[in-house]
VORO-615679 format. One line per 4 residues: their letters; for each residue y, x, z of C-alpha. Coordinates in Angstrom, 3 decimals. Layout:
! VORO-615679
a	Y X Z ~ ...;
! end
This chain:
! VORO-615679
xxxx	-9.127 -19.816 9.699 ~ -6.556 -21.540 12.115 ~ -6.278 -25.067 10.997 ~ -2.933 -27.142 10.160;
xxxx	-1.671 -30.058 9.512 ~ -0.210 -30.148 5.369 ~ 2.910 -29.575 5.103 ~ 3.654 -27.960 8.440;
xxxx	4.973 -24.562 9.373 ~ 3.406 -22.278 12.071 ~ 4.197 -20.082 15.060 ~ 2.786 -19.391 17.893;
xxxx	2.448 -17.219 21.163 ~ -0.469 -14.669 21.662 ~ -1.443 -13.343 24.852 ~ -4.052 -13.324 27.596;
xxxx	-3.122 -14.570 29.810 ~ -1.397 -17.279 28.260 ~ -1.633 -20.468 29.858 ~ 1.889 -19.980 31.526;
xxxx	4.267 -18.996 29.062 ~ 7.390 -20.889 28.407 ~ 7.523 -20.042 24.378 ~ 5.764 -23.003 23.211;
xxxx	8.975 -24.360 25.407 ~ 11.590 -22.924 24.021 ~ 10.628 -23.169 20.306 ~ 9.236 -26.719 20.837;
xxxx	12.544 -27.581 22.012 ~ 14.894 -25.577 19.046 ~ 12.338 -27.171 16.333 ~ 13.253 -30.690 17.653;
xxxx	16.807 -30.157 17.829 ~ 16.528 -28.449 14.504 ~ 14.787 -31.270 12.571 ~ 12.450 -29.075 11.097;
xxxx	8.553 -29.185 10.426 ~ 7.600 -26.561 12.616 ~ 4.999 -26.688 15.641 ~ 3.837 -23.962 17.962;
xxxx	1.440 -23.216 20.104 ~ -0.104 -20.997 22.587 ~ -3.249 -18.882 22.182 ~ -5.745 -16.518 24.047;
xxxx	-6.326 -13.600 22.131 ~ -6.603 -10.371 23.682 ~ -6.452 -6.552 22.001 ~ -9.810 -6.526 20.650;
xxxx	-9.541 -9.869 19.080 ~ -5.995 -9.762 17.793 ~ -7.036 -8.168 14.056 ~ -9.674 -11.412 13.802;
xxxx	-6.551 -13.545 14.831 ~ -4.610 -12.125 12.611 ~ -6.540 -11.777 9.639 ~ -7.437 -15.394 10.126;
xxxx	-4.014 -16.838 9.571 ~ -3.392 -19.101 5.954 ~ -0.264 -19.469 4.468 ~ 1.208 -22.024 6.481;
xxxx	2.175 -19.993 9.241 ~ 5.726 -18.324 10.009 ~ 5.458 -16.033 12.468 ~ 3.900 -14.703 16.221;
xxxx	5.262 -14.050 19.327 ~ 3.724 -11.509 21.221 ~ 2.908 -10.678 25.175 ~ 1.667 -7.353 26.507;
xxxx	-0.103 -5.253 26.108 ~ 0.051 -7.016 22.091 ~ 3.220 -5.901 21.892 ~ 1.692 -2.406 21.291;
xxxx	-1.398 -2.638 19.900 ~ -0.262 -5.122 16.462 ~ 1.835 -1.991 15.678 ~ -1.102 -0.498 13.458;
xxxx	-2.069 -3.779 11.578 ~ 1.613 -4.346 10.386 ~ 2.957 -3.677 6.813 ~ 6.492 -2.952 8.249;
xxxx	8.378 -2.127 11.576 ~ 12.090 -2.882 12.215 ~ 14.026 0.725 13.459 ~ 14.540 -1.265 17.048;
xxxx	10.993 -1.856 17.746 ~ 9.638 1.431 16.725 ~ 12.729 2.807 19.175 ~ 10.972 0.884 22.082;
xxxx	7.841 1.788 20.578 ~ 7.078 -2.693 21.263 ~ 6.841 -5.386 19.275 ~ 7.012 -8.934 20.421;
xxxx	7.923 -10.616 17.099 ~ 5.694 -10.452 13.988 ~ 6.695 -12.273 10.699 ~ 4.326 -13.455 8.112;
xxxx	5.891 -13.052 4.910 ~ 4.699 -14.421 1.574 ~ 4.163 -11.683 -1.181 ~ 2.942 -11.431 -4.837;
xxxx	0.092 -10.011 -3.787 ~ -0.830 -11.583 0.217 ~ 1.693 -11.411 2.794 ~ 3.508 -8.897 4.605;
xxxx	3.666 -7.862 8.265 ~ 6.763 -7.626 9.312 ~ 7.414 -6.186 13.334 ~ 10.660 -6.814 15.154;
xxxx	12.029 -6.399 18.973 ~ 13.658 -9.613 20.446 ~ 13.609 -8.131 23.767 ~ 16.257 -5.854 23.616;
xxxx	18.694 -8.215 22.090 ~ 17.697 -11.087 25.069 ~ 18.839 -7.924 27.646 ~ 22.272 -7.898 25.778;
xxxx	22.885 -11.348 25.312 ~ 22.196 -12.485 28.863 ~ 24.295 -9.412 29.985 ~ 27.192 -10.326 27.834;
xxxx	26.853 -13.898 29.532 ~ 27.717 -11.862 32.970 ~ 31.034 -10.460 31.255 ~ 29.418 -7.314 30.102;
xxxx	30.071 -6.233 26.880 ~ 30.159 -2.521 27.094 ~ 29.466 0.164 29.965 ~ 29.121 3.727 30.165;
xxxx	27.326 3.613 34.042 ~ 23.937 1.809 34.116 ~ 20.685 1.602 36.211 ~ 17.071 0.298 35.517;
xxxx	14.931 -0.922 37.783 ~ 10.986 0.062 36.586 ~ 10.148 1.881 34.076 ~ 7.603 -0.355 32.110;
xxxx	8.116 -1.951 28.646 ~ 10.641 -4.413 29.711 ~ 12.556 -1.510 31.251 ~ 12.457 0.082 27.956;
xxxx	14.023 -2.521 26.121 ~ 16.518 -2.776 28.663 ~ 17.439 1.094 27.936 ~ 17.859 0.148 24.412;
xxxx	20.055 -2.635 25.376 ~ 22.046 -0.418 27.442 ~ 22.604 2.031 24.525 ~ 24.110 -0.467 22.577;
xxxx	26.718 -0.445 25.286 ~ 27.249 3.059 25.409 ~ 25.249 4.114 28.143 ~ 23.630 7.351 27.311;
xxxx	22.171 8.360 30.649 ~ 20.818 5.502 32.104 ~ 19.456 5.901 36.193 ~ 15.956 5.094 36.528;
xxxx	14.424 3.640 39.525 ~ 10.407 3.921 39.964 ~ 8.284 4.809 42.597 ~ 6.109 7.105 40.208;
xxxx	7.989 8.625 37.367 ~ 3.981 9.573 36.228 ~ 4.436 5.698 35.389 ~ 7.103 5.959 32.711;
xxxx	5.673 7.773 29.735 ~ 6.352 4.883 27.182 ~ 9.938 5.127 28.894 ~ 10.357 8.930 28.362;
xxxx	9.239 8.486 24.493 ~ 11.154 6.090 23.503 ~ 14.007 8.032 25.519 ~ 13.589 11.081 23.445;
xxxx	13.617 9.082 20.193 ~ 16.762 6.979 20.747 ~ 18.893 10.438 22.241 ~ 19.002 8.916 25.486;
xxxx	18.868 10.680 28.804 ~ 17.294 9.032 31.599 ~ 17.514 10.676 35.308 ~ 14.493 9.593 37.690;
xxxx	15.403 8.314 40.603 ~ 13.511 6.577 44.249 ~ 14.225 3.377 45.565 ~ 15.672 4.993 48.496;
xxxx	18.290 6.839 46.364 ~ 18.946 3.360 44.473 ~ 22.429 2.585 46.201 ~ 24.202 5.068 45.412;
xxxx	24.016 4.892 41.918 ~ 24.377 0.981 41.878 ~ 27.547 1.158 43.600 ~ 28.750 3.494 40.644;
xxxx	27.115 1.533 38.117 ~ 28.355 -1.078 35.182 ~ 24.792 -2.910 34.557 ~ 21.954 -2.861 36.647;
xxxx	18.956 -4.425 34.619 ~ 15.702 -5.350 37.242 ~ 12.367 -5.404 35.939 ~ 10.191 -5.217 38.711;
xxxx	8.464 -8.098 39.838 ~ 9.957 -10.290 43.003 ~ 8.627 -8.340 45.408 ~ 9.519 -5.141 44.498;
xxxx	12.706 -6.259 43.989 ~ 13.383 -7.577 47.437 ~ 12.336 -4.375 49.094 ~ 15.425 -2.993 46.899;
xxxx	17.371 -6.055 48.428 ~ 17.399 -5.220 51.683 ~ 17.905 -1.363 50.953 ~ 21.833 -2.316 49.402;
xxxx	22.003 -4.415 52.423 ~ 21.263 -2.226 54.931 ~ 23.320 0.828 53.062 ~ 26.072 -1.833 53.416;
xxxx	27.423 -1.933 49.758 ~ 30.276 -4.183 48.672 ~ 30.002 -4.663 45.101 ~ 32.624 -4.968 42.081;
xxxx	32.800 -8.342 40.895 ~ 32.223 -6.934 37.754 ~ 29.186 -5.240 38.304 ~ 26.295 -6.902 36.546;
xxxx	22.580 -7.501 37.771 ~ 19.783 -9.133 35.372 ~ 17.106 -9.110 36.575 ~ 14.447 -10.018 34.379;
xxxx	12.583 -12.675 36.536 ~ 12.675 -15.932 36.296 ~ 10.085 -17.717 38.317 ~ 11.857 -17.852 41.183;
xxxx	15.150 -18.300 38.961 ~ 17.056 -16.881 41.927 ~ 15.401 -13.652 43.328 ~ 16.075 -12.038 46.774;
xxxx	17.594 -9.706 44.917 ~ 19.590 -11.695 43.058 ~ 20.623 -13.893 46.811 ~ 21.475 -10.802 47.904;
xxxx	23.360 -9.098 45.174 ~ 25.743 -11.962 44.788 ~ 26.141 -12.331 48.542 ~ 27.254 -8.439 48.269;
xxxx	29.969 -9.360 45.371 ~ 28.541 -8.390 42.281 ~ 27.742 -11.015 39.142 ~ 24.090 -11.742 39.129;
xxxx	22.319 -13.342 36.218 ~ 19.037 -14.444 35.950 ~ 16.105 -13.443 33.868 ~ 15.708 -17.301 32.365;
xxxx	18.983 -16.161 30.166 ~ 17.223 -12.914 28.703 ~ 14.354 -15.492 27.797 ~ 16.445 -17.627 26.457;
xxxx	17.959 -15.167 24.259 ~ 14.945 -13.598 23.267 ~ 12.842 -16.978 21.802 ~ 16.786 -18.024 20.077;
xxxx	16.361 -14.388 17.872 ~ 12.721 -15.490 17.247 ~ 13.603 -18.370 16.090 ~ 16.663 -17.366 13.830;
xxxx	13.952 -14.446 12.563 ~ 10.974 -16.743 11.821 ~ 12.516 -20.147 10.798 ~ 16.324 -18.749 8.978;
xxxx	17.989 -21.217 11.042 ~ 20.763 -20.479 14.237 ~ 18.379 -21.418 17.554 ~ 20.027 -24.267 18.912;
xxxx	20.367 -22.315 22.377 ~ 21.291 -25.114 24.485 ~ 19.180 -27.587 23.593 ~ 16.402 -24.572 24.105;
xxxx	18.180 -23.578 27.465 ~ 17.810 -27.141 28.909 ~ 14.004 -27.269 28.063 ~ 13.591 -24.179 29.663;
xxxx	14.852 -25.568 33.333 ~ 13.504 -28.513 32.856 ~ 10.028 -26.848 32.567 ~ 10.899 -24.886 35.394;
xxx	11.742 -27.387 37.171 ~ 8.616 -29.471 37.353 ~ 6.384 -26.495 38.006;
! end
């Protein structure tokens, strides 16, 4: 049993590694400005010791934020699944729910609605051309998120399509239809894209970076890049694809996004984004 102090409500992140993660952050920061009696915390717990975790949890707690590969394997120990999270086949949200007879499980996706939110800060609202860079969990949320838009046949970047199973399931379920693609084939379908959402770590990214450069694109102001990293806030990729014209935002405004649902889910109350959002840098910051 997880110990408390009376009176006080519960969250926390799960993970292993964990010792990094900017949730206890964020919701630190929306419980303050909030005024509620809420703490959170951060906690090792890997697959096999999730269901101990879990079942270990008194009635003081609110909810759990998840981190990978969790996001996958709490699916069989909950009572319910929201439709979005079994679409990406991922959840990162779990609510503990007082019943009659226990508590329920309750399994949600804040991911996907982070992806929209931080595009719609870029301008983005709708699109019918989009590309994905990766083709891992994070890039499967993002083809959710570019659904919602109205992109039906999002471009996929990966080196190895073998990679993207998770991708190609969800795909099927949510009557999407994803076309494979190389990195070296990448710039032609940016240039004809509405969204391009980045997944791919730094790295990766920057090797996709200097391929735009060197194929010499000049880029709508209204196309949009997220890319989903946020430690270094500005990516090469990012440098480069606002040097090229295009609107880049960064992947501390999908995080952002993604801990405010979380907290609207788990506490009832509207997250107090910029009070969460200036937490968040300032943590950044100082690292």
């Amino acid at each position: 049993m997880v110990a408390h102090v009376a009176g006080t409500r519960r969250a926390a992140v799960l993970g292993s590694p964990i010792e990094h993660s900017l949730s206890p952050v964020l919701h630190g920061a929306a419980y303050e400005a909030l005024g509620i009696d809420w703490e959170y915390s951060a906690h090792e717990v890997t697959e096999e010791t999730l269901g101990g975790f879990i079942d270990g949890l008194d009635d003081s707690w609110g909810g759990l934020s998840l981190t990978m590969p969790l996001k996958v394997a709490v699916v069989p120990m909950l009572d319910y699944v929201e439709s979005m999270a079994k679409l990406v086949g991922a959840v990162n949200t779990v609510l503990l729910q007082p019943q009659a007879a226990g508590r329920h499980l309750v399994g949600a996706n804040t991911d996907v609605h982070g992806v929209v939110e931080a595009l719609a800060e870029g301008g983005l609202k709708q699109a019918s051309e989009g590309v994905i860079v990766g083709g891992g969990a994070t890039a499967t949320s993002a083809m959710a998120a570019l659904g919602r838009l109205g992109v039906t046949r999002p471009v996929v970047v990966v080196r190895n399509r073998a990679r993207a199973g998770g991708l190609l399931r969800a795909a099927t379920k949510m009557g999407v239809e994803p076309r494979f693609v190389g990195f070296d084939e990448a710039p032609d379908f940016v240039a004809r894209a509405d969204a391009v959402v980045s997944t791919v770590p730094a790295t990766v990214g920057e090797s996709l970076a200097r391929g735009l450069t060197e194929a010499g694109l000049e880029l709508r102001p209204e196309i949009v890049l997220l890319d989903a990293v946020y430690d270094p806030v500005v990516t090469p990729l990012g440098s480069a694809w606002a040097g090229m014209g295009g609107t880049f935002v960064d992947g501390t405004r999908m995080l952002l996004h993604q801990a405010g649902e979380q907290v609207r889910l788990m506490t009832g109350r509207e997250a107090p984004l910029e009070a969460m959002g200036n937490a968040l840098m300032g943590a950044l910051a100082s690292r």
